[in-house]
VOVORO-825279 format. One line per field, with one value per residue (C-alpha): residue number from 1; residue in one letter; chain; x, y, z. Coordinates in steps of 0.05 Angstrom, whole numbers, plus 5000, padded with zeros to 4 digits. Example, Ala and Ser with C-alpha at 12.3 -4.5 7.8 and 13.67 -1.06 7.14 Angstrom:
2
pos [1;2]
code [A;S]
unit [A;A]
c1 [5246;5273]
c2 [4910;4979]
c3 [5156;5143]
END
This chain:
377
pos [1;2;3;4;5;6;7;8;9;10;11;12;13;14;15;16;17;18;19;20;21;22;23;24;25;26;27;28;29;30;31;32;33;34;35;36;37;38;39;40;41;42;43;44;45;46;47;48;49;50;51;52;53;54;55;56;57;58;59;60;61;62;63;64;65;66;67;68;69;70;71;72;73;74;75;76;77;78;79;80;81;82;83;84;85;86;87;88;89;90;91;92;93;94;95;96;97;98;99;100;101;102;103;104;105;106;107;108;109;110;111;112;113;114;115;116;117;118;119;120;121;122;123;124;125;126;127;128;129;130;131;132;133;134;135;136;137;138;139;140;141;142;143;144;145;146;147;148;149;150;151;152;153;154;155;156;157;158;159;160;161;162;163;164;165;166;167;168;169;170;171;172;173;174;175;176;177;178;179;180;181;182;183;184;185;186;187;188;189;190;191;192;193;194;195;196;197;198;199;200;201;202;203;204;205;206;207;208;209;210;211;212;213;214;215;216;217;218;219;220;221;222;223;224;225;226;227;228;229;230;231;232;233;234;235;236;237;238;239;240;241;242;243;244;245;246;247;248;249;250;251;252;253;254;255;256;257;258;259;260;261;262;263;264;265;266;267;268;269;270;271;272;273;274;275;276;277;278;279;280;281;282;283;284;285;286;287;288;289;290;291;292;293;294;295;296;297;298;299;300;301;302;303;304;305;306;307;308;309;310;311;312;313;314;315;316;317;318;319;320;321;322;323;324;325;326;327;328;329;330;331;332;333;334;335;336;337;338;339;340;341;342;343;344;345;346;347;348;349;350;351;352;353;354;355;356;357;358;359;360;361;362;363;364;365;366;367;368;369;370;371;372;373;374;375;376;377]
code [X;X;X;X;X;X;X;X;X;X;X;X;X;X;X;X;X;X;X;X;X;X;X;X;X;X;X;X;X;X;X;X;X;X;X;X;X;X;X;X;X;X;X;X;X;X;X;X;X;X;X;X;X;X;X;X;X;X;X;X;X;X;X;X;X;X;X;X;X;X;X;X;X;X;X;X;X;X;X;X;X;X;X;X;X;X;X;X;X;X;X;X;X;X;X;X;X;X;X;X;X;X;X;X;X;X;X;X;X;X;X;X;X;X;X;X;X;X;X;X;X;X;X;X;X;X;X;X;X;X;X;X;X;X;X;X;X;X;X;X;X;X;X;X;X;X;X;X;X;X;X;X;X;X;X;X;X;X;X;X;X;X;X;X;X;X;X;X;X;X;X;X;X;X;X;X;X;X;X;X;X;X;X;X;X;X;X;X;X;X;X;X;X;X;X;X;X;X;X;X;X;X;X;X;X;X;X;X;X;X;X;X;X;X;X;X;X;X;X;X;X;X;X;X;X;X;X;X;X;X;X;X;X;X;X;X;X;X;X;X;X;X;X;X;X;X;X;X;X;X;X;X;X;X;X;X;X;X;X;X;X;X;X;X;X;X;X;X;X;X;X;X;X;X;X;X;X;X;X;X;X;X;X;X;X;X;X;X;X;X;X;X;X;X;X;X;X;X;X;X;X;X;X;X;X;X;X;X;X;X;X;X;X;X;X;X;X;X;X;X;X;X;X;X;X;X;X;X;X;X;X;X;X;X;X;X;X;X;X;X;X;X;X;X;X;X;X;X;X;X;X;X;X;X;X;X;X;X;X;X;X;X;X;X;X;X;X;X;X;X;X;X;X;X;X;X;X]
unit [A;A;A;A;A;A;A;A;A;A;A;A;A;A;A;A;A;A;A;A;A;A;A;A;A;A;A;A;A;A;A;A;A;A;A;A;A;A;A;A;A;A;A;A;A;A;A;A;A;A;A;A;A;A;A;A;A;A;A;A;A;A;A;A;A;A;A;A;A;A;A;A;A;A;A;A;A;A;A;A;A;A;A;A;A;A;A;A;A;A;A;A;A;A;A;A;A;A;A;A;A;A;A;A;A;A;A;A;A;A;A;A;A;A;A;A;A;A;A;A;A;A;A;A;A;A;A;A;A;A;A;A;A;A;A;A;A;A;A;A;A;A;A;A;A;A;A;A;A;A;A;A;A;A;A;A;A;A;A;A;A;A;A;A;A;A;A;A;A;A;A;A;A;A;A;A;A;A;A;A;A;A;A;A;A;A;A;A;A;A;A;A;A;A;A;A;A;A;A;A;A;A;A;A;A;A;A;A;A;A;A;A;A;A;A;A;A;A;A;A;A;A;A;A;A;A;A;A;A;A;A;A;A;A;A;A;A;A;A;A;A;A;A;A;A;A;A;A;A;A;A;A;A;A;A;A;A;A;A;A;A;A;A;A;A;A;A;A;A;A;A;A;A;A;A;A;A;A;A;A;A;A;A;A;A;A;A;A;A;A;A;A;A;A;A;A;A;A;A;A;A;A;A;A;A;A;A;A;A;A;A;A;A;A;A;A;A;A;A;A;A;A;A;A;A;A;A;A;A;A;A;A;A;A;A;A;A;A;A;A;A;A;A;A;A;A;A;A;A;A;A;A;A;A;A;A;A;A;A;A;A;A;A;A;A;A;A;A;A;A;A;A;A;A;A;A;A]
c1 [8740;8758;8700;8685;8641;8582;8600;8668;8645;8594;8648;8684;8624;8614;8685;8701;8627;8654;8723;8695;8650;8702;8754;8695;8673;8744;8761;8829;8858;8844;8832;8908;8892;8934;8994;9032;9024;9020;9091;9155;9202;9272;9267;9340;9320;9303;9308;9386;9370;9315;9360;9422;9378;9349;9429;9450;9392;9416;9483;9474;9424;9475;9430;9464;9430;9469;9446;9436;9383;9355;9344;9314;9270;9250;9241;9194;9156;9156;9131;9084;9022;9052;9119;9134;9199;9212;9271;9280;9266;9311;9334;9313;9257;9213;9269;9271;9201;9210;9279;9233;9173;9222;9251;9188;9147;9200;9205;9132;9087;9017;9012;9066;9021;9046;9005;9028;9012;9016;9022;9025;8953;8942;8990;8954;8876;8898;8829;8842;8773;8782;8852;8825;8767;8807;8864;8808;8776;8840;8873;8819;8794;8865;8873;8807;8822;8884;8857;8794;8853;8887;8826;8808;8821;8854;8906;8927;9007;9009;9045;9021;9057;9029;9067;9039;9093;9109;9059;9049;9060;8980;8958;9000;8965;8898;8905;8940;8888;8827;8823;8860;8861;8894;8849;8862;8881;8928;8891;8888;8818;8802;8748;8703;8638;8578;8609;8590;8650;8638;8629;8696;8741;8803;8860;8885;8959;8989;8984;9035;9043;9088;9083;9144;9138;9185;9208;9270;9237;9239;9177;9161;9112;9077;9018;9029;8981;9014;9091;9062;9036;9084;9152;9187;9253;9284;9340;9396;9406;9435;9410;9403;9415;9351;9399;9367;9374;9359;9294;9322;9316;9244;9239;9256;9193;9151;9193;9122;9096;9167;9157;9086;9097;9164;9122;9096;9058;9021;9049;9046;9074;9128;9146;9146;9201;9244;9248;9258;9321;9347;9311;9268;9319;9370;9307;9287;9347;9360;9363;9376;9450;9496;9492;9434;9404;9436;9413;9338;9344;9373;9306;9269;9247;9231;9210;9142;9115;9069;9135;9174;9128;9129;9193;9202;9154;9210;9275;9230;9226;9298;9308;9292;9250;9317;9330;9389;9397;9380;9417;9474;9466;9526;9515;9445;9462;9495;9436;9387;9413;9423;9343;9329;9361;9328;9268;9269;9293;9235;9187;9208;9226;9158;9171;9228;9195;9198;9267;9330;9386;9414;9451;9399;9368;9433;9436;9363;9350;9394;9397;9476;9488;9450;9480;9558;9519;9503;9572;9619;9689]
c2 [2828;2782;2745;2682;2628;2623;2550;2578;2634;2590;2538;2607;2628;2561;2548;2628;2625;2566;2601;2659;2618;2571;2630;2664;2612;2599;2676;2694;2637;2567;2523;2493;2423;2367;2399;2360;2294;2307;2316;2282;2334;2350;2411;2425;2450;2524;2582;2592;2541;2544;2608;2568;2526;2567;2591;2541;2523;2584;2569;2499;2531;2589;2640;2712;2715;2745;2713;2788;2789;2738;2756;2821;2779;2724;2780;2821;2763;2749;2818;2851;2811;2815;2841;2874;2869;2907;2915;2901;2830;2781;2802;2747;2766;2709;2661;2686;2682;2606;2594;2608;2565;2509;2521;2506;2466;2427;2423;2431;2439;2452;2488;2542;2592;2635;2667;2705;2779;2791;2857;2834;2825;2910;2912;2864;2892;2967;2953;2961;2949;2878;2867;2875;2826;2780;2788;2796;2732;2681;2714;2718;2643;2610;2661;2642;2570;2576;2616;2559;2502;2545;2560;2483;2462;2400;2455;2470;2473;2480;2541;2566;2621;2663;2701;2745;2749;2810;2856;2920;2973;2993;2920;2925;2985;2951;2882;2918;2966;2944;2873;2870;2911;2914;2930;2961;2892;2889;2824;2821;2818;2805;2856;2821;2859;2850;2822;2873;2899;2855;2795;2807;2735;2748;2716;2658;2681;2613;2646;2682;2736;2766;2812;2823;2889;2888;2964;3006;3055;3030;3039;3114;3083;3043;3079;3108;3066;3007;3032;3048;2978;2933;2905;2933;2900;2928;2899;2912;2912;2843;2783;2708;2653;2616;2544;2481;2460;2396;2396;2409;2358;2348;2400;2375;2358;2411;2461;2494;2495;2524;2583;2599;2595;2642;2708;2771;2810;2835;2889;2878;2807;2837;2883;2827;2792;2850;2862;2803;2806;2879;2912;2965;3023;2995;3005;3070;3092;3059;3101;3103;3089;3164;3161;3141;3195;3248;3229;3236;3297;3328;3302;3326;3253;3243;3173;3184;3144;3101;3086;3076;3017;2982;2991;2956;2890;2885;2888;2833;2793;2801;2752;2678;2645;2636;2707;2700;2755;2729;2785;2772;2710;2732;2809;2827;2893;2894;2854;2908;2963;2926;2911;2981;3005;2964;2972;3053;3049;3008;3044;3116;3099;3108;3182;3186;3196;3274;3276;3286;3268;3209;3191;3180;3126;3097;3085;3052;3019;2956;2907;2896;2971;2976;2930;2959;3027;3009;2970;3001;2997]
c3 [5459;5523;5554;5587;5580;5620;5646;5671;5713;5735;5763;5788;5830;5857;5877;5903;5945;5983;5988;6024;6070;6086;6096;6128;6178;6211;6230;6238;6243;6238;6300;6321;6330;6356;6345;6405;6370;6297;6287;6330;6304;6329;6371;6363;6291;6304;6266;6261;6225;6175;6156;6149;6106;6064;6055;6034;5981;5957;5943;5920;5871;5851;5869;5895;5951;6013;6082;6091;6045;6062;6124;6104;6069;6134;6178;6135;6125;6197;6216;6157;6123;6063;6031;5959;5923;5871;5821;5751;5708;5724;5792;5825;5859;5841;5853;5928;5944;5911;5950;6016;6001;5983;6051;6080;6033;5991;5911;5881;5941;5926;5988;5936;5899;5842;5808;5751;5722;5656;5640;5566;5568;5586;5525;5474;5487;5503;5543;5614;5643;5598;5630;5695;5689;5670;5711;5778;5757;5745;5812;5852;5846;5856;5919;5943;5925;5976;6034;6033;6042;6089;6131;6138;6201;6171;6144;6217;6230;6155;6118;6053;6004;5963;5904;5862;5806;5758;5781;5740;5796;5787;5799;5875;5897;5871;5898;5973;5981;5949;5943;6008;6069;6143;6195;6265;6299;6244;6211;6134;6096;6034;6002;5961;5916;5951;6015;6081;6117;6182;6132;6101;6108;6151;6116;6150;6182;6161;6096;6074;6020;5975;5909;5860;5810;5758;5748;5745;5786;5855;5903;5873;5830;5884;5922;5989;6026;6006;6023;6091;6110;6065;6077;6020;6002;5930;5890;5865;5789;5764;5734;5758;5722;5709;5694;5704;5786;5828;5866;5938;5995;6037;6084;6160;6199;6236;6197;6182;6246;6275;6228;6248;6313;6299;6292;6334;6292;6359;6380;6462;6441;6396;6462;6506;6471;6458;6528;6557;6513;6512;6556;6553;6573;6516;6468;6491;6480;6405;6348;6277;6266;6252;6173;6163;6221;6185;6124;6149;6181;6112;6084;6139;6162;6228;6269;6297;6350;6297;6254;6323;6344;6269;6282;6355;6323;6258;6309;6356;6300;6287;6352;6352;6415;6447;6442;6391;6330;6264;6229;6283;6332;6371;6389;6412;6402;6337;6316;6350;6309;6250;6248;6264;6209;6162;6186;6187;6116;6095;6135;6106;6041;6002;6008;5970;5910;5940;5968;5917;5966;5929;5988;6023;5968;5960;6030;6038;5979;5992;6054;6049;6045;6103;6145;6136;6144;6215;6234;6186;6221]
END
């Protein structure tokens, strides 16, 4: 039988209580202090950039990462509280989340979470209520160990990523919609026993969060409620090459406090910047691209006005704060429509578990197919 010793949940009780009061105590988000004088950072460096960065760590690291993808990835990030990617071992899935912390953070930041499930533990016991004890108590603590340095204001202008690492598919859809939750101002809390609802700590947004799940399946076997609020990114099947690399160089300066500043996960905000760029006729009047529309309507999918507006914060997100595409940074359009795309296939693809056109999942379930489905000729 799995237990612990007293002295350790002890330590665990002492360290998670002032967790949650720190996280607790600083709302939101923690207080953005001195920012103007902190750093002297080279305001040239914006995110054209940090994404021609992180391509090239990429290469230099031999990873098969197209700057597609990656930008899938970046822009989900930028727009959702958290993002799953799912695929099968050995994909590289963990080795993207890393590639973007290292962006940020450099080789071996402590400010770089992953924590690891191990579903060989479910396996070993065939005691689930002992698997999840145990797997609740390690997780919990090091999460609540992060948000309460992320919450200090001392943290402020400071980035901090969270993986959680080969997740059985059960574990997502308990950690997304129990242990944390969205609520209608589209903040993330973290539920914990015994804590009242209005009590719940907000989780700081200079965290962010990411959760890997290691199945053939795709995102059938993840739970609705989860495929409706995540950014879902799956991956192809392949392997990568888990050879021995040099650390990468320091990240640049103020790279952190470039990328937090980067995203509008408020709607209105989200609006405001599309506009400003494209217009709000040109968006009215944006669909989904011809194969992938008549795809959907052979599945009987449909863009409602709730998808429509997670939609218009993803394809905002898709710009820099000079207004320049990330997917594209010389067609604001082609860029537009590019985003779109992704972000309807994302959006809708959690109900594919009930639709048999395999079209239709061939056409959603990869970044790169997506963007030649949009432009293709």
């Amino acid at each position: 039988m799995l237990h612990f010793p007293n002295p350790a949940g002890a330590v665990a009780g002492g360290v998670a209580g002032e967790g949650l009061r720190k996280a607790t105590r600083y709302g939101p988000r923690p207080p953005l202090l001195r920012l103007s004088s902190r750093d002297n950072w080279d305001a040239a460096f914006g995110e054209q950039e940090l994404i021609q960065r992180m391509v090239a760590l990429a290469r230099t690291a031999g990873l098969p990462f197209s700057r597609t993808l990656i930008v899938a990835y970046y822009v989900s990030l930028k727009t959702n509280p958290f993002v799953v990617l799912t695929g099968i071992e050995g994909a590289g899935k963990t080795e993207l989340v890393t590639l973007f912390a290292e962006t940020l953070l450099g080789h071996d930041s402590p400010q770089y979470a992953l924590i690891n499930g191990n579903a060989s533990w479910l396996e070993a016991t065939g005691d689930e209520r002992s698997f999840r004890s145990l797997f609740d108590h390690f997780t919990s603590l090091r999460f609540l160990e992060l948000l309460q340095e992320a919450a200090d204001p001392g943290s402020a202008g400071k980035v901090f990523v969270v993986c959680f690492d080969g997740m059985h598919p059960a574990e997502v859809n308990y950690y997304f919609t129990t242990l944390l939750s969205v609520d209608e101002e589209g903040r993330t809390r973290l539920s914990l026993p015994g804590v009242p609802d209005d009590e719940r700590p907000i989780v700081p947004s200079n965290v962010s969060i990411t959760a890997t799940v290691n199945t053939a399946e795709g995102v059938g076997v993840l739970g609705g409620d989860v495929l409706r609020r995540a950014g879902i990114i799956a991956f192809r099947a392949g392997q990568v090459s888990h050879s021995a690399r040099h650390p990468p160089a320091p990240a640049p300066v103020g790279v952190q406090r470039l990328w937090l500043r980067a995203g509008r996960r408020d709607a209105a905000a989200a609006r405001e910047h599309l506009f400003q760029i494209i217009g709000s006729t040109q968006w009215n009047r944006m669909e989904c691209s011809e194969p992938l529309a008549v795809a959907l309507r052979r599945a009987g999918m449909s863009l409602t006005p709730r998808l429509r507006q997670d939609v218009m914060r993803y394809v905002a997100n898709s710009f820099d704060a000079r207004g320049r595409g990330l997917f594209d940074p010389e067609d604001v359009l082609r860029n537009a429509q590019i985003a779109f795309d992704h972000q309807v296939a994302q959006r809708l693809i959690w109900r594919l578990r009930d639709v048999p056109d395999q079209m239709l999942t061939y056409l959603i379930s990869d970044p790169d197919r997506q963007h030649l489905l949009a432009w293709a000729g």
